[in-house]
N, C-alpha and C positions, 0 to 999 in steps of 0.2 A: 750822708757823710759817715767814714768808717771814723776808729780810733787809729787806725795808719794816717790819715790824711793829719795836714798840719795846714795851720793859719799861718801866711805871710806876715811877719812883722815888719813896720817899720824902724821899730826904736826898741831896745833892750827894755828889760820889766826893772822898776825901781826895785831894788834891793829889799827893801819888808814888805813889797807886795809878793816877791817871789814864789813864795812856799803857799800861798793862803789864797790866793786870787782866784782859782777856779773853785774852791769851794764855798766861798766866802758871798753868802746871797745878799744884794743887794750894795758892793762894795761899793766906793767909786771909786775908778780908777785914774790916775793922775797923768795930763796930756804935757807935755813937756814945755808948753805955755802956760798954764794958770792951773795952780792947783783948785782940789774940789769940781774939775768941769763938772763931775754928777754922771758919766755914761753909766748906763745902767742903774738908775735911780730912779727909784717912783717919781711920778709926779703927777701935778695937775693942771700945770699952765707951764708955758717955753721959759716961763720968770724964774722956775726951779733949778731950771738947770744949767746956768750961768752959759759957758760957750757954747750948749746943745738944745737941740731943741726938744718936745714936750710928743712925743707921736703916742696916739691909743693904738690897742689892739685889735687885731681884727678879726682875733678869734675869741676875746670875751664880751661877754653884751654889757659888763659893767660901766659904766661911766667913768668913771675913775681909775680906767685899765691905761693910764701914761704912763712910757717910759722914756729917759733922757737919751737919745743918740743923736747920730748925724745923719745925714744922708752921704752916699757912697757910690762910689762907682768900680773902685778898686781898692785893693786892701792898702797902698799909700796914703789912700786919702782918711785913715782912719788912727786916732792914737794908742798909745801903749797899753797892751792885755786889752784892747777889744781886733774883733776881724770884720770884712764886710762880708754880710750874711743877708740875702734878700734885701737888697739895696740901704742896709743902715748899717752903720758902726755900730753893734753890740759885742757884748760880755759871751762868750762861749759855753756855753753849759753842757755840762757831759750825763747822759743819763744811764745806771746800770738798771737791767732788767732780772730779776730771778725769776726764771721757769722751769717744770719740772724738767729731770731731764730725758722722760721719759716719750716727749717732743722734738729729740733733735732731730729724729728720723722722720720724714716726712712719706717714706714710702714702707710696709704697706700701709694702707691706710685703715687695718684693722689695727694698729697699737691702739691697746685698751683707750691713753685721752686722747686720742689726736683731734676727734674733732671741739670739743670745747676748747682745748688749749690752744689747738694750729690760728684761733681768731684772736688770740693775744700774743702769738709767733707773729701773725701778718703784721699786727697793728703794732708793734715791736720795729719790726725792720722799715714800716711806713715812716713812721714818727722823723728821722732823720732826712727823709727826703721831702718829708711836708715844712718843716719845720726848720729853717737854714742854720741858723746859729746851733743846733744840739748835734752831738759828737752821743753814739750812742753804744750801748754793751750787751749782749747778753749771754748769763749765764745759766746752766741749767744743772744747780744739785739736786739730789735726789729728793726726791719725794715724801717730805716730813713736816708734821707742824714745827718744828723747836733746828730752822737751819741756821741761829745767830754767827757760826764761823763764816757759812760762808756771804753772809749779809754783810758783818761788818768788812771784810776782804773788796767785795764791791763797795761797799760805804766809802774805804778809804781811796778809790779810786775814782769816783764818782761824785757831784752835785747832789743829783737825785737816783733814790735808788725805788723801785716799785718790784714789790713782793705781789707773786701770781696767786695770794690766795689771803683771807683773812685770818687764818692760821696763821700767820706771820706777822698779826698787828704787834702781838708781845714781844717779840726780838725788837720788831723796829720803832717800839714806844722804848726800847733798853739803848738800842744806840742812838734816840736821838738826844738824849742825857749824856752819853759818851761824845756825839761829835757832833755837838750844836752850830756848826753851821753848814751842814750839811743836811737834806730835806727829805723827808721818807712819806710814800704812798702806799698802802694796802690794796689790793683789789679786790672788791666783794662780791663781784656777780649781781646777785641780784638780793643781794642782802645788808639791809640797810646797821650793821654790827657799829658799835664804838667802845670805846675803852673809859673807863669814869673819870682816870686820870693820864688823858691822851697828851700827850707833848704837845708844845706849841708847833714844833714843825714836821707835824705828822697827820697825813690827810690820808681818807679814804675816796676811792672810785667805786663807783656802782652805776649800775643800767636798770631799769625798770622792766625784768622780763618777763614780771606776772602781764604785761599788756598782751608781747609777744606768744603767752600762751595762749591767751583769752580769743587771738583773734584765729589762733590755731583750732581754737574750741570751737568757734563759729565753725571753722571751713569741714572740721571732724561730724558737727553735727548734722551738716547740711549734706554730708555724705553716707552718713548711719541714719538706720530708721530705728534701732532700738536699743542698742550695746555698744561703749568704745570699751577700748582699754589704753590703759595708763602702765609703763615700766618706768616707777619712781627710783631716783639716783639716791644718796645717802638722807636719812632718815631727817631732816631738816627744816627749822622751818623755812626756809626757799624753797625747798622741794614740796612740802605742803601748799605754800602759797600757791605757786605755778601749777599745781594739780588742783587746785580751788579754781583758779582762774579760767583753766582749761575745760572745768566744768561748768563754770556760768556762764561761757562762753556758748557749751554746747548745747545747754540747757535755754538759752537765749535763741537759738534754732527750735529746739523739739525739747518743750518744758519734762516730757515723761522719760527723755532718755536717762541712761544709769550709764556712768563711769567705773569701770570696776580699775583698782589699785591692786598692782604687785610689784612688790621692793626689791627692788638689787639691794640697796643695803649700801652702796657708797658708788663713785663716777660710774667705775667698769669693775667687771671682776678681773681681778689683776694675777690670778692665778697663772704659769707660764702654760698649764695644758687645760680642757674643758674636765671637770671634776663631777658635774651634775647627773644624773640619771633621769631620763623624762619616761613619763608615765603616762600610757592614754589613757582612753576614757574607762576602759575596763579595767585599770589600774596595773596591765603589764608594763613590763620595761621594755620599751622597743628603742631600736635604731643606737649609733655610738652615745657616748659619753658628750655633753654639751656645758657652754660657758654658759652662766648664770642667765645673759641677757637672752639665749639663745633658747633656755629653757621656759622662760618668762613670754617669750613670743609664744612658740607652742600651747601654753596652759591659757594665752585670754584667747587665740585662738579656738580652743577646746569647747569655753564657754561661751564662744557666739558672739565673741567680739568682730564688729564691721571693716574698723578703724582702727588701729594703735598708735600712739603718741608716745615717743622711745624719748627717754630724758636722760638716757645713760651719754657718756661721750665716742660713741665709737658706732659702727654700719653692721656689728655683729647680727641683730635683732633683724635688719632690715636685708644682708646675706641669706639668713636662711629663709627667710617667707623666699626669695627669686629660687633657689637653689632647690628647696622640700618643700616646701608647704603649695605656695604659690600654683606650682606643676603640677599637682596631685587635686586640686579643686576645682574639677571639671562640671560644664553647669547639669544642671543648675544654681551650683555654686559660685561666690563669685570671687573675685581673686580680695587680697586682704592688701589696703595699702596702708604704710605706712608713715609719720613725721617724726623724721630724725632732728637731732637738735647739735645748735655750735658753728656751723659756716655757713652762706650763703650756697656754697657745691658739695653739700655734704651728701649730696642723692650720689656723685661720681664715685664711679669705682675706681680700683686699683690699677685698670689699662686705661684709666681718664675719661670715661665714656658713663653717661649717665644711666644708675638703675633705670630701665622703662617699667619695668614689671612690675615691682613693689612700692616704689618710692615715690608718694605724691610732692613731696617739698621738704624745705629744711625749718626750724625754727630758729634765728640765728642770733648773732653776737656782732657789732662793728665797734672794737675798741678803739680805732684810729684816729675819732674827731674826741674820746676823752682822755687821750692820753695828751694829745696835744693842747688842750684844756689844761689838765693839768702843769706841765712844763711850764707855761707861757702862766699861770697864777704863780710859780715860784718865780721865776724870769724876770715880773712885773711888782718880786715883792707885797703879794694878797694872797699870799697861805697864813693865814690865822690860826687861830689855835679851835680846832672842832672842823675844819673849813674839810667838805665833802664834795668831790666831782662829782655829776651825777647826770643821765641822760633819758630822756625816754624816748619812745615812739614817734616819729615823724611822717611826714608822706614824701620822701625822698631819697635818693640812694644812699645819702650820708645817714639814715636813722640809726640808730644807737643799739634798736631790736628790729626786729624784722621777722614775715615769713614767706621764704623763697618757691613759688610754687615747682616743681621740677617741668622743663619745658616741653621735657620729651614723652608723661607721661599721658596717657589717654584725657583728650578734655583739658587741656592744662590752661587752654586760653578763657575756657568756663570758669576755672579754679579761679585763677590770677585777677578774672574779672570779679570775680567774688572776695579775694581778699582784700584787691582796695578799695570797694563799698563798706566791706569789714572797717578797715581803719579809715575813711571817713567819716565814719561817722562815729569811731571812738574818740576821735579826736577833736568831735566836738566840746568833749568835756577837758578844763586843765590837767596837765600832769600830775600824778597822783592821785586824782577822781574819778577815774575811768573806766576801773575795775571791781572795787569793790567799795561798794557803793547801793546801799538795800533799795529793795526790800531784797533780804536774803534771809537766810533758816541756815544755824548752826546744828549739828550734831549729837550736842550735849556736851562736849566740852570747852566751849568758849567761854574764855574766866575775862570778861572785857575791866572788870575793876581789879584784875590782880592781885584778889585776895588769897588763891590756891585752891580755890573752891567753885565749882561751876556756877556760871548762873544761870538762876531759876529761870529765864526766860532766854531763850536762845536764836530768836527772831530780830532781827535790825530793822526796822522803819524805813520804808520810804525817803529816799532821800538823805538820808543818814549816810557821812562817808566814814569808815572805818580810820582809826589814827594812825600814821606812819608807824608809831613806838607798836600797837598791835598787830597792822603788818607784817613787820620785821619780826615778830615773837610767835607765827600764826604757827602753832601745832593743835588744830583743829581742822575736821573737813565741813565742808557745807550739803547741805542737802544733796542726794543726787551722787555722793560716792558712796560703789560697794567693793565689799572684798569676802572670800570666802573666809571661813574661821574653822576653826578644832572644837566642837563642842564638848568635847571632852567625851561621849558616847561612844558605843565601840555596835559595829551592823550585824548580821548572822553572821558573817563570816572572820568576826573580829577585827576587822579593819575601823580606823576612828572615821565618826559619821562628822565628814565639811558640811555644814550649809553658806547662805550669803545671807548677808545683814548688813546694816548700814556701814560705811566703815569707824574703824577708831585709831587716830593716829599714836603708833605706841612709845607710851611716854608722856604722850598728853593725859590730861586727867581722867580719872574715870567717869563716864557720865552716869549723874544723879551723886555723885561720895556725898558725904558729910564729912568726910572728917579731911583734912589739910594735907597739901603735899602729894596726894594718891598717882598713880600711875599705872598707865592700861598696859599691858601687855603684847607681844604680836600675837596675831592672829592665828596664828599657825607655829606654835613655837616646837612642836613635837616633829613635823612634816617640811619646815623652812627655814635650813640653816641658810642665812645671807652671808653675801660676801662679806663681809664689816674687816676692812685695815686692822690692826692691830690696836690701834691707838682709838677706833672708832666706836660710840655707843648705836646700841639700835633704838636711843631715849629721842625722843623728840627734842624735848624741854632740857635734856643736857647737851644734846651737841649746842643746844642754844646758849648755855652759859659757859660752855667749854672755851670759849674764845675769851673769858674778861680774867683766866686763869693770869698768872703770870710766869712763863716759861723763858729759857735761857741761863 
């Protein structure tokens, strides 16, 4: 249902419901028989709701998810300010959406975010056809943490308003002080953020997609015998996480393999042309000028990567392996595949036909059953104050993460068979035990008591599950990632001598400090300018506390 469509009424809205009813969660609205009937009112038993009855949801597993309506057949048979929506008389609720608007265009499918963003486009336009009562919006300002104009512009338009990034928890923890009866969502991806002093009607969404990479990490190792590689998205800890995961995963195949890490530095490089210089192995500059991601494929390329696991949002990485790389790796070589991440079709190209050549599968996103989650906890009156959507891994097409093997590429029914063994058996353990979860080996900077200071022993036990609060804060790697570095040395011929060493996520602590606060550096600060937005640190541990800023 658009915002052009309209609900039949039978009966005019009472004069002080007028102005207030669609935003106003939890009203009740008055049927022109008995005041108080309760439509739209929590409840727990049919005894609540005087002339309605008590129906639960059938999209929360809560017990206590009643609400008061009727049953319907046509919008006559339903009273004033509700419509019949999926055979009940409910409350109408309108939901505005903000995303960037750097997704309105769906074609070509190289705009730097399309593909992480296009699975909260889909799940966007879902929402109102799953979902019968929500009337829904979307808008797409530009691309900034601090969009409170045009939040609150939807706010005043809108029931519920969901902001496409956690970047935007501060405006929407400022207007919900400004227009308390109106309900505001964050979305997190996969990063479990909160605010100390969150509003009562301000909830966050998140998905679990360190599972999503882990079991991406199985499929990467059972397909490398010695090297993947990794192009990490902004310097984060979700981006750490999912490159942990992706490693235990692989490591969980072939305990000797090495992960090597190279940073974009943020989603995509957003630059309108390719700015980079690639350099081969004898360190000329060969071939045009390339985007960030495109240089990033070539150099784990370079090093004897088998496998790449692309965490940027966009097919640039995975364009040029079919296009250069791919073509030129005659055997005994063998061609380099890679897993893009953000939609289940994110292997398809531009003329809609899927990579064969480079593209083993997607690593994806399905926000359509948490959005809907969410709505339906405001709708039902169970947005509390801290109150978090949140989804993991399942064995089903509704899962919340997923990884899509591409159909058409060589062996894909080998692959596919191997990923749902993968998440069978991840899923024998609860949501949030699944991944990380020892015995594992830290790097040297994991500060698990939060003092600022690494600790001495960087091994987790057997059995030992990691806490959600260190989760969400992880700018640390686990055994098993490398990355080359600047040793500051210069060779015969003056150029600085890289080696590989374990890696260190920069920002995170330095391993072994003594002293409070310390922070590593990148790797490569002389040889690797990143993309980094303007607004963006390349700190680990700061883009981690950048969100509890308060902006607006």
């Amino acid at each position: 249902m658009s915002k052009s469509d309209s609900f039949p009424r039978r009966h005019s809205f009472r004069v002080w419901l007028g102005l207030g009813l669609l935003g106003c969660v939890g009203c009740s609205v008055l049927s022109d028989v008995e005041l108080g009937a309760g439509f739209g009112k929590h409840c727990q038993t049919s005894a609540d709701c005087q002339s309605a009855e008590c129906i639960p949801s059938t999209l929360l597993s809560a017990t206590e998810s009643g609400i008061c309506a009727s049953r319907c057949t046509t919008a006559t048979d339903c009273p004033d300010g509700t419509s019949c929506a999926g055979g009940l008389c409910q409350v109408q609720r309108t939901v505005g959406f903000a995303l960037p608007e750097s997704v309105k265009l769906s074609e070509p499918r190289d705009v730097p975010s399309y593909l992480s963003l296009r699975a909260h486009v889909d799940a966007a336009a879902q929402l109102s056809k799953s979902v019968p009562y929500v009337v829904t919006e979307q808008k797409f300002p530009a691309l900034s943490g601090n969009m409170i104009a045009e939040l609150r512009a939807l706010a005043m338009r809108n029931d519920i308003v969901i902001g496409h990034t956690p970047e935007v928890l501060p405006n929407l923890n400022i207007l919900a002080a400004e227009l308390p009866a109106r309900s505001f969502f964050a979305v997190n991806g996969g990063t479990y953020y909160q605010l100390a002093d969150r509003g009562p009607r301000v909830g966050t969404l998140w998905v679990r997609r360190e599972e999503a990479w882990f079991v991406a990490g199985r499929l990467a190792g059972s397909a490398a015998a010695k090297r993947i590689g990794v192009i990490a998205g902004a310097i984060t800890p979700e981006t750490i996480r999912n490159i942990n995961a992706f490693t235990l995963g692989a490591r969980r195949q072939n305990a000797s393999i090495k992960v090597e890490v190279r940073y974009l530095g943020a989603a995509a490089d957003l630059n309108s042309a390719p700015t980079y210089d690639y350099k081969d192995i004898a360190g000329t500059i060969t071939g045009p000028k390339l985007y960030r991601e495109e240089l990033l494929a070539r150099q784990l390329v370079d090093t004897g990567c088998e496998v790449i696991g692309d965490m940027s949002s966009n097919q640039r990485a995975m364009k040029l392996l079919t296009s250069t790389v791919n073509p030129a790796r005659t055997s005994p070589l063998k061609k380099i595949p890679i897993l893009v991440s953000g939609i289940k079709d994110g292997c398809l190209t531009d003329s809609g036909t899927a990579d064969k050549d480079s593209c083993m599968g997607a690593v994806y996103d399905n926000w359509s059953g948490i959005y809907q989650r969410a709505v339906e906890t405001v709708h039902r009156q169970l947005l509390t104050p801290g109150t978090s959507v949140e989804a993991a891994m399942s064995n089903d097409t509704e899962s919340a993460v997923g990884v899509a093997i591409n159909s058409v590429y060589p062996n894909a029914l080998d692959f596919d068979a191997r990923v749902g063994d993968y998440i069978d058996e991840l899923l024998l353990q609860p949501a949030g035990k699944r991944v990380f979860i020892g015995p594992l080996k830290a790097n040297g900077q994991r500060d698990a008591d939060d003092n600022t200071l690494p600790d001495a022993s960087q091994q987790v036990a057997a059995g030992v599950v990691l806490s959600d609060t260190e989760v969400a804060t992880m700018c640390y790697f686990v055994d098993g990632v490398v990355e080359p570095w600047d040793t500051g040395k210069k060779d015969g011929m003056g150029k600085p001598v890289v080696e590989e060493r374990a890696a260190v996520v920069p920002g995170g602590l330095v391993p072994g400090a003594t002293t409070l606060e310390s922070e590593a550096s990148l790797p490569m600060p002389l040889l690797d300018k990143l993309a980094l937005p303007d607004r963006q640190s390349s700190s680990c541990r700061k883009n981690a506390k950048w969100i509890y800023r308060t902006n607006g």
